[in-house]
C-alpha positions as CSV (number, residue, x, y, z in Angstrom):
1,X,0.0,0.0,0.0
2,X,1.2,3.6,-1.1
3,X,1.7,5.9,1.8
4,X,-0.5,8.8,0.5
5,X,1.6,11.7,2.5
6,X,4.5,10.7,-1.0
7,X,2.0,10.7,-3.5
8,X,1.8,13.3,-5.5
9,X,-1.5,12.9,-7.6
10,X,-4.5,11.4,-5.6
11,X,-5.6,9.2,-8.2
12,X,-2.4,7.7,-8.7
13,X,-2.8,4.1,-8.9
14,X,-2.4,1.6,-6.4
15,X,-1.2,-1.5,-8.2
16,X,2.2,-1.7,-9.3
17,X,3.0,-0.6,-13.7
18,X,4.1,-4.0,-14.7
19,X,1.3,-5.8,-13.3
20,X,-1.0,-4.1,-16.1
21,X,1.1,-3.1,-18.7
22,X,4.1,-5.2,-20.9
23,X,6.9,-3.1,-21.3
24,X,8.3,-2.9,-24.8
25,X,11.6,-2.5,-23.8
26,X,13.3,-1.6,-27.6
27,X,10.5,1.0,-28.0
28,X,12.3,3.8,-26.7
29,X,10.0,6.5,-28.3
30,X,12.0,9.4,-27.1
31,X,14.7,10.8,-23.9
32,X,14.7,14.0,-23.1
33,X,14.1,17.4,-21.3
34,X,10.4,15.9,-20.6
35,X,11.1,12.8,-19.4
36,X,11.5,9.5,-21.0
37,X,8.6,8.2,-23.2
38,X,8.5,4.3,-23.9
39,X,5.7,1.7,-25.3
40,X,3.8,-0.5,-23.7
41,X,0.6,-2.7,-24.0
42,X,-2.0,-3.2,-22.0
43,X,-2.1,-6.8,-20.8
44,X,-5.9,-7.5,-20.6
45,X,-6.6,-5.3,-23.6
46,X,-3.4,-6.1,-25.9
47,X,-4.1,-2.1,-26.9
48,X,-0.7,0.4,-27.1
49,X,0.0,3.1,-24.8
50,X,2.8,5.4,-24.0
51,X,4.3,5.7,-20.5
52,X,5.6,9.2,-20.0
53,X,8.2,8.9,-17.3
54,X,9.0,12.0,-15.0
55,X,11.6,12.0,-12.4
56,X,10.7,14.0,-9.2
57,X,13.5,15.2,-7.9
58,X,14.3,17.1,-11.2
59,X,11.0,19.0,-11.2
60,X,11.5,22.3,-10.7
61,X,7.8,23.3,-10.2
62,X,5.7,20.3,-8.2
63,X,2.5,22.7,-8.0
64,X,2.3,23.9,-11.3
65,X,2.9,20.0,-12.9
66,X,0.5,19.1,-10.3
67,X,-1.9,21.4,-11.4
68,X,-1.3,21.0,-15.0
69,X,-1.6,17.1,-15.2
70,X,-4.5,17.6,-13.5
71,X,-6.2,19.6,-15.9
72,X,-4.9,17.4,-18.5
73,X,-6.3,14.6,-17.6
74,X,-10.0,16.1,-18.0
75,X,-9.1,16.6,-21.8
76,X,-10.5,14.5,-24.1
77,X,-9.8,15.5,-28.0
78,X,-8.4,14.2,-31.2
79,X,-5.6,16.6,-31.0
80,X,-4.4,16.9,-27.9
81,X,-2.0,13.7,-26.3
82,X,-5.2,12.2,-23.9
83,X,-3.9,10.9,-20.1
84,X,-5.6,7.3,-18.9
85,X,-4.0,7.1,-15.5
86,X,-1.2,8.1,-13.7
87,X,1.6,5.8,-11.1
88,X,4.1,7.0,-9.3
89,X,6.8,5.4,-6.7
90,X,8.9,7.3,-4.3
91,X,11.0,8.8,-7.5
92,X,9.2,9.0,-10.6
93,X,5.7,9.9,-12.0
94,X,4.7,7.4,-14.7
95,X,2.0,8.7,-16.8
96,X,-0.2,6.6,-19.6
97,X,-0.7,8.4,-22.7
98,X,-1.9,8.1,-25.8
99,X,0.8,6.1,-28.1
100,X,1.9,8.0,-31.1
101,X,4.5,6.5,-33.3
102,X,4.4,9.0,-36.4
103,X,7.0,11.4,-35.6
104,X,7.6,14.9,-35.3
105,X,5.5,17.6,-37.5
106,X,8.3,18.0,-40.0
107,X,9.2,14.4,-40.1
108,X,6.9,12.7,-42.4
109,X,6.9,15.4,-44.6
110,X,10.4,15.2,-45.0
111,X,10.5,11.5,-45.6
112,X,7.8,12.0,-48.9
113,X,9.6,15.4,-50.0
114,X,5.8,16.5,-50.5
115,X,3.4,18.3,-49.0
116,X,-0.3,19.6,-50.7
117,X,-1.8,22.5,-49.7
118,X,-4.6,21.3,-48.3
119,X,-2.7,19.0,-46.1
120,X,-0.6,22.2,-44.6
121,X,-4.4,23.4,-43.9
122,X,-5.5,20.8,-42.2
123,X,-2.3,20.1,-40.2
124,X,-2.5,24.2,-38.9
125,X,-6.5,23.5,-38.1
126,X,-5.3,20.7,-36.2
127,X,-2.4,22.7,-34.7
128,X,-5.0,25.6,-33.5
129,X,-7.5,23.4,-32.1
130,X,-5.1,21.7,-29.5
131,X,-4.3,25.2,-28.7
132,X,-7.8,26.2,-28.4
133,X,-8.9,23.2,-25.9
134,X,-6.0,23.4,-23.9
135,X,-6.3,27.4,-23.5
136,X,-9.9,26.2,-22.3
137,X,-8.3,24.3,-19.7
138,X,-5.9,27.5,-18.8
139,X,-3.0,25.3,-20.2
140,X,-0.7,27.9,-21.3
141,X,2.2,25.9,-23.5
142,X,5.1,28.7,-23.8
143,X,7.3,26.8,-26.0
144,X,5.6,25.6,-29.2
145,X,7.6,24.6,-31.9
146,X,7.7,21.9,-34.5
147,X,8.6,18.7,-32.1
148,X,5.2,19.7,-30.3
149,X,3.2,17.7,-32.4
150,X,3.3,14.6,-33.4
151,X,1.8,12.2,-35.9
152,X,-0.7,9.6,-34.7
153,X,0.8,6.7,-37.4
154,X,3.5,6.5,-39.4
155,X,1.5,5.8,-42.5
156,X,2.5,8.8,-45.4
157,X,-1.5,9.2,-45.9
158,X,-2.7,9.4,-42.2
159,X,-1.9,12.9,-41.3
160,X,-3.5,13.5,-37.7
161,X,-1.4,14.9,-35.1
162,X,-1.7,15.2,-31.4
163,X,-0.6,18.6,-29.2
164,X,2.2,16.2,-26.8
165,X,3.5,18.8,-24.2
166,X,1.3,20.6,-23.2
167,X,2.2,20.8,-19.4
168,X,5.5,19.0,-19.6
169,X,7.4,22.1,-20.9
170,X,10.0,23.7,-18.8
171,X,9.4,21.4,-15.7
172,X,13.1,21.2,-14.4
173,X,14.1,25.1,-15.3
174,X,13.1,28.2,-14.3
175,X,11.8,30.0,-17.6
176,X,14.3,32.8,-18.7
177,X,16.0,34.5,-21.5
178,X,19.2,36.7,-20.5
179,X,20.1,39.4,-23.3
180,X,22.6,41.9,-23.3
181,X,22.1,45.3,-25.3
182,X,19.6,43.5,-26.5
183,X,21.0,40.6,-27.9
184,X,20.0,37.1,-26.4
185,X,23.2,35.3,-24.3
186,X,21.5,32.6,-22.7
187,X,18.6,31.2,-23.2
188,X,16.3,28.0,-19.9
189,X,14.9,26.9,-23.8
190,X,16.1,24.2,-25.5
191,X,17.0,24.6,-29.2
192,X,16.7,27.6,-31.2
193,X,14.2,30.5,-30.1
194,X,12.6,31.1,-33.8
195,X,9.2,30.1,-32.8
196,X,9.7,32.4,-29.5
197,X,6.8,35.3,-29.4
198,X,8.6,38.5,-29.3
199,X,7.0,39.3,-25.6
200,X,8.6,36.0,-24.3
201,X,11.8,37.7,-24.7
202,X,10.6,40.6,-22.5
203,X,9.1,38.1,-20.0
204,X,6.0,38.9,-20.7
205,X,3.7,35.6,-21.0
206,X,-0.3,35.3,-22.3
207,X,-2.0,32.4,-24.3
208,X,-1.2,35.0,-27.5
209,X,2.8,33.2,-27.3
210,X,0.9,30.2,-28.4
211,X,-0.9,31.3,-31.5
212,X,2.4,33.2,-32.4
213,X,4.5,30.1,-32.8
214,X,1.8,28.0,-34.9
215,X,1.7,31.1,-37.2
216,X,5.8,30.9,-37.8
217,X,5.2,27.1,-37.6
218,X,2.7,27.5,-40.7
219,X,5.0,29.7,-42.6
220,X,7.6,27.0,-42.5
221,X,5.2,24.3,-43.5
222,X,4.5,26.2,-46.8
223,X,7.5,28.1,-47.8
224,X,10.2,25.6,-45.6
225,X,11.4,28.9,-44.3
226,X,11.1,31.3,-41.3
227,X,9.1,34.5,-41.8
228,X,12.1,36.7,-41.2
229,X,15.7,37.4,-43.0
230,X,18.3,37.2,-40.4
231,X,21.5,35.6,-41.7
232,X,22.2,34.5,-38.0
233,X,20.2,33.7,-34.5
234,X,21.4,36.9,-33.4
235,X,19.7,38.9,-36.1
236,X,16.9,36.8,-36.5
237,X,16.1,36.9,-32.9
238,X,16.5,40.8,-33.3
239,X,13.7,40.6,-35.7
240,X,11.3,39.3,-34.2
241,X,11.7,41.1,-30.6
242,X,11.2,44.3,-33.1
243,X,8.6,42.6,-35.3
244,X,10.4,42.7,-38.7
245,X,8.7,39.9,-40.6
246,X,9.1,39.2,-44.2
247,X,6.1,36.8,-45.1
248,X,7.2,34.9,-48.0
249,X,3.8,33.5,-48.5
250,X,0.4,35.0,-51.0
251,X,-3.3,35.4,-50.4
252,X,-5.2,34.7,-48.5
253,X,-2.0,32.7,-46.6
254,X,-0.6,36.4,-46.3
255,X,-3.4,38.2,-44.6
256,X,-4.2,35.7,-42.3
257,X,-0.5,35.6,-40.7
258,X,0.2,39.3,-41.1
259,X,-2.9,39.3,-38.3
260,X,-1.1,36.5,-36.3
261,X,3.0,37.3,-36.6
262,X,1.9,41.1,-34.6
263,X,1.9,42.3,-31.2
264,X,-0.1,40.3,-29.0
265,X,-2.6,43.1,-28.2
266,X,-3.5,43.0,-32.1
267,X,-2.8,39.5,-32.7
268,X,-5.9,37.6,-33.6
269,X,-7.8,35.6,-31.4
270,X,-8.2,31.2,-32.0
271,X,-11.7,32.5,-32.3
272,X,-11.0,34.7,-35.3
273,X,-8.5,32.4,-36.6
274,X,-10.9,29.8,-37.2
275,X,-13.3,31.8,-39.3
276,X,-10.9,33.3,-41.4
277,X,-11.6,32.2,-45.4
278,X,-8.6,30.2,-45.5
279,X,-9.1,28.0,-42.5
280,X,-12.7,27.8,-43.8
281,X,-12.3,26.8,-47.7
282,X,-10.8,23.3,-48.4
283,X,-7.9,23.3,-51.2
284,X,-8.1,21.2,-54.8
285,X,-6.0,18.0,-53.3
286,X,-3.7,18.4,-56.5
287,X,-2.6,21.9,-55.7
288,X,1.4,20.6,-54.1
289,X,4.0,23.1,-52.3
290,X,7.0,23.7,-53.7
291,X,9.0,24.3,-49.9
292,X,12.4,24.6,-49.2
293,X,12.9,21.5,-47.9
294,X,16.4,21.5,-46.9
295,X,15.7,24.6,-45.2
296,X,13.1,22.8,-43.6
297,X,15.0,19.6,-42.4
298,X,17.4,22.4,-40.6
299,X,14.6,24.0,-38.3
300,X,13.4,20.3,-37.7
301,X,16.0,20.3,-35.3
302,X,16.4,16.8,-35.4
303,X,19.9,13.9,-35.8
304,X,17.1,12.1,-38.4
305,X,19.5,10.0,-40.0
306,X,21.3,8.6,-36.4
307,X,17.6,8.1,-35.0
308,X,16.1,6.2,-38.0
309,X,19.0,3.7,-38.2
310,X,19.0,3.7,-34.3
311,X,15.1,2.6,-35.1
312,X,15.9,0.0,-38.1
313,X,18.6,-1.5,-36.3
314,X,16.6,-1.8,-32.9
315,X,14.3,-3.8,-35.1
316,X,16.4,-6.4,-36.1
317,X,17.4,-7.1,-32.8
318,X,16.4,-10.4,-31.4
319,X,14.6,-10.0,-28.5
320,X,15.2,-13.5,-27.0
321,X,18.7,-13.1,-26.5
322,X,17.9,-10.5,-23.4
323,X,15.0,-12.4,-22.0
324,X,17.4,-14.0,-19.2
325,X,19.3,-10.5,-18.6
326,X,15.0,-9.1,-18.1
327,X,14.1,-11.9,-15.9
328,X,17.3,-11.5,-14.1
329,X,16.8,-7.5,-13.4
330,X,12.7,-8.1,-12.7
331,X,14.4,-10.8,-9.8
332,X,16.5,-7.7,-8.2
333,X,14.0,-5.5,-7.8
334,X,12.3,-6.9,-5.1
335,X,10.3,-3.8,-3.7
336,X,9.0,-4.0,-7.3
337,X,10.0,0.0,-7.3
338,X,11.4,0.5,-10.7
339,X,15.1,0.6,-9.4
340,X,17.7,-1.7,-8.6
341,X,21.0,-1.7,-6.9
342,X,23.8,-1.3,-9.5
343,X,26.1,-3.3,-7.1
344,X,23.9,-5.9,-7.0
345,X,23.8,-6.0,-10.4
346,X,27.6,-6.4,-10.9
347,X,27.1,-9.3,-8.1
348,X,25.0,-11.4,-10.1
349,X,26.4,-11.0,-13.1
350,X,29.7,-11.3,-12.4
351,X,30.1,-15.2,-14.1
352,X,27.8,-14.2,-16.7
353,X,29.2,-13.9,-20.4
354,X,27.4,-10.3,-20.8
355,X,29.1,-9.3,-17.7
356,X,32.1,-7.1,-19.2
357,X,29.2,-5.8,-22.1
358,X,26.8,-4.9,-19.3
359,X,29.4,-3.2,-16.5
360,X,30.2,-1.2,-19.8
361,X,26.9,0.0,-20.3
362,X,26.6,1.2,-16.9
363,X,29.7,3.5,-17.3
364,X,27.0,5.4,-19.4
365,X,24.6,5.1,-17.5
366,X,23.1,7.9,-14.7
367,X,23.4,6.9,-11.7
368,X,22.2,8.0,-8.0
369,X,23.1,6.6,-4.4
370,X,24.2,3.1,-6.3
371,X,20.6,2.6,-7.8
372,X,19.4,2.4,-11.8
373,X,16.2,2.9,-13.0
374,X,15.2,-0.7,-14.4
375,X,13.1,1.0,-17.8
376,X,16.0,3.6,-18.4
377,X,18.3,0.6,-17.9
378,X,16.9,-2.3,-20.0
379,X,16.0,0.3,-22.9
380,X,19.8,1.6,-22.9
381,X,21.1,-2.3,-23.3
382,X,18.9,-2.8,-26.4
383,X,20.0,0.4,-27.9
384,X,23.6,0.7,-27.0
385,X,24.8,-3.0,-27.0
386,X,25.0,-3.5,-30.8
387,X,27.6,-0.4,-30.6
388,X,29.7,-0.6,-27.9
389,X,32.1,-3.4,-29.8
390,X,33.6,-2.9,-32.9
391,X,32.7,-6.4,-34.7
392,X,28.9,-5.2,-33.9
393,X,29.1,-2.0,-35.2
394,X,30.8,-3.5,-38.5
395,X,28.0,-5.6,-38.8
396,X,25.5,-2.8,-38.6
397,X,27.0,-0.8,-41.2
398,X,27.1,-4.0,-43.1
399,X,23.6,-4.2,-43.5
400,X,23.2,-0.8,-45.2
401,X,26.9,-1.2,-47.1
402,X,25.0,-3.4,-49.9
403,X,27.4,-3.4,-52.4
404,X,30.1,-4.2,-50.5
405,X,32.2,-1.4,-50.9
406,X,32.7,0.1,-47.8
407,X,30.3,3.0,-48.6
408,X,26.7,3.6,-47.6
409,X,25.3,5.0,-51.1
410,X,22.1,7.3,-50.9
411,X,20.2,4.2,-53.0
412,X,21.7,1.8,-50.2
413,X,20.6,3.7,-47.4
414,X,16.4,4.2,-49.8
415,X,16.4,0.5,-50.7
416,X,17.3,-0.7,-47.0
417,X,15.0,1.7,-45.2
418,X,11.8,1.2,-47.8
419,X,12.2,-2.8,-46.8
420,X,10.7,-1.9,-43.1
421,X,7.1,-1.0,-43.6
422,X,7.2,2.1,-41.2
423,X,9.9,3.8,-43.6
424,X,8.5,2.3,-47.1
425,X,7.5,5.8,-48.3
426,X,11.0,7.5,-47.7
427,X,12.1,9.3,-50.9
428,X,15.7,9.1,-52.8
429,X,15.6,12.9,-51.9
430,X,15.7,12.6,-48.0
431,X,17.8,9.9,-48.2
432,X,20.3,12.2,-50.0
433,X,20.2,15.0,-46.9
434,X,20.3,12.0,-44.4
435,X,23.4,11.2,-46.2
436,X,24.2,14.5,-45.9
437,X,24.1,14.8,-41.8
438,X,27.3,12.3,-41.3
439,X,29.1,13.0,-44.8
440,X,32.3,14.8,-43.4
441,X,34.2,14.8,-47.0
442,X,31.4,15.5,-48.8
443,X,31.5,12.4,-51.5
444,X,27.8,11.5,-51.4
445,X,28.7,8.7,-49.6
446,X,28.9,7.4,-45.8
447,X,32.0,5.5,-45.0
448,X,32.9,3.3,-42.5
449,X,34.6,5.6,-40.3
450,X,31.5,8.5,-40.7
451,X,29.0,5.6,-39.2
452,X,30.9,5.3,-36.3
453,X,31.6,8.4,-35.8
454,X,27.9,9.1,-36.0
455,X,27.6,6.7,-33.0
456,X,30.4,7.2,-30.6
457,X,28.3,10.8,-30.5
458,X,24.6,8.8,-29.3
459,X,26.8,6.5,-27.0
């Protein structure tokens, strides 16, 4: 039984996460300043969820994730991430989410290298209605940018998205931007600040911030650039705290962002935004974009070459061969807590033939007071292993390198990818900037040494 005086949510619940749900422990679906996302599937129900992992002693603001998560929870639309049920244990907030396996706004649309204008329309309606139900909630986002919204499949076709963090942004940080004489030095945000209303960077903070990064979000969608000129961050940052914006975009498009990309006092409302003539009128299907999608790719923000082969080659793995290490870890922790002792650990395994491979992977591995978390744990041994000896990681590039001559060719790297059905539609022309990401001497090519290179930076 929980002792209710830790808990953090009241209807947190009592049994214990693996009791209900089957870990899919090579589904990492994403690490990072959020907490860790992984898949799972309901054991009576055999349906797929996504357990949003959040460790307490890094949030910076208990009351307001309280409160948000809260507020989430009574949520229940097409386009916003919907919460089932929440656990927690003495360290980490596990929440059940809505499984989304599409990828990032940007993503699929680099993968055809084609967009219609009627499917840019219907991804910003989307886009705006999330905003719309969660500012209903008083869910405030603050930090909207392309990696906010993700696909719900990863077929080319399907092109719903969900609204994923609202109320998981800026949990372990204090919210600041630092300039001096104006010019931004230091930034609590992650990544660029392009999609940053200009008020944020006087600390000024309203729902408006919101509808000001879906409007730069749109311009990028249709032109694959940003709606200002700045050769560098410092200039374009400049721009839009002084609202210089050069809309590369025509009618109706134009009008309807020159009333969004203003100050927030003018800036249109959701409410206006939804009846204006261009949300309201559906395009001729065969009416395609012509977007700069290299341009594009950059602002994705986004390693998509290292992640995709970090997803094929997760894959092909064999899951059977770490059933005994699983059953071994589920053994050690006995409070059934979701950590284990790393010493104990090293004590079992110490006459195992994966001891020297696993005591390795704990050297990467974060740490406190001698205890792992078993998820974080279990997920980084499916990942890492196949790279952390060189015979393995020669194998891996072998399966791309299909000509055998120790180059990964951009038709290599196309014919490969398009054999897994959840990359079948990738074109020849993001292959080529894929390519691109790792190609130090600029052959077209990825050699041996490049692939490896790519990976000593994930490990």
């Amino acid at each position: 039984m929980k002792n209710s005086k830790q808990l953090w949510f009241m209807w947190s619940q009592s049994q214990n996460l693996s009791q209900k749900y089957e870990m899919e422990t090579k589904k990492v679906l994403g690490s990072g300043k959020f907490g860790q996302v992984i898949k799972v599937k309901e054991r009576l129900s055999k349906i797929y969820r996504a357990i949003r992992s959040i460790p307490k002693a890094k949030v910076k603001h208990k009351e307001k994730l309280k409160s948000d998560v809260n507020q989430l929870k009574n949520i229940n639309h097409e386009n916003v991430i919907k919460i089932y049920e929440l656990y927690e244990d003495d360290r980490n907030i596990h929440i059940v989410i809505d499984l989304c396996e599409g990828g990032s706004l940007f993503e699929k649309i680099l993968e055809k290298y084609v967009l219609s204008a009627e499917e840019a329309r219907q991804l910003f309606l989307q886009m705006i209605q999330s905003i719309n139900v969660c500012h209903k909630y008083a869910l405030c986002h603050r930090d909207l940018r392309p990696e906010s919204f993700l696909y719900v499949e990863r077929k080319a076709e399907d092109m719903r998205i969900k609204a994923v963090d609202f109320g998981f942004q800026l949990l372990y940080v204090d919210d600041y931007i630092k300039k001096q004489n104006g010019i931004v030095v230091e930034s609590s945000r992650s990544g660029k600040l392009y999609f940053t209303a200009p008020e944020i960077f006087e600390g000024r903070l309203t729902e408006k911030c919101d509808i000001w990064a879906v409007g730069v979000i749109l311009h990028v969608l249709i032109t694959g650039e940003l709606p200002f000129n700045g050769q560098t961050d410092a200039e374009i940052y400049k721009q839009i705290q002084n609202y210089e914006i050069t809309l590369k975009v025509e009618k109706p498009v134009a009008d309807l962002l020159s009333k969004i990309l203003i100050d927030p006092y003018k800036r249109m409302s959701i409410f206006d935004i939804l009846k204006h003539p261009w949300i309201q009128t559906p395009i001729d299907k065969t009416i395609f974009l012509n977007p700069n999608f290299k341009q594009m790719k950059e602002l994705s923000n986004q390693n998509h070459l290292l992640r995709i082969m970090m997803n094929f080659l997760s894959e092909q793995l064999q899951k059977d061969s770490l059933e005994k290490l699983k059953k071994i870890f589920e053994e050690l922790d006995v409070n059934s807590k979701g950590f284990i002792s790393v010493s104990s650990i090293k004590d079992t395994l110490k006459d195992q033939p994966e001891y020297e491979e696993i005591n390795l992977i704990l050297q990467h591995s974060e740490i406190q007071d001698d205890k792992i978390n078993y998820n974080n744990f279990i997920n980084q041994i499916y990942e890492k292993r196949l790279f952390l000896k060189e015979e393995k990681c020669y194998l891996a590039f072998k399966q791309f390198d299909l000509n055998n001559t120790g180059k990964i060719t951009v038709d290599n790297l196309q014919n490969v990818l398009k054999s897994v059905d959840q990359f079948k539609y990738i074109s020849k022309q993001f292959c080529e900037s894929l390519i691109k990401e790792v190609d130090k001497n600029n052959d077209g090519e990825i050699d041996y040494l490049e692939f490896i290179d790519m990976f000593c930076k994930k490990i």
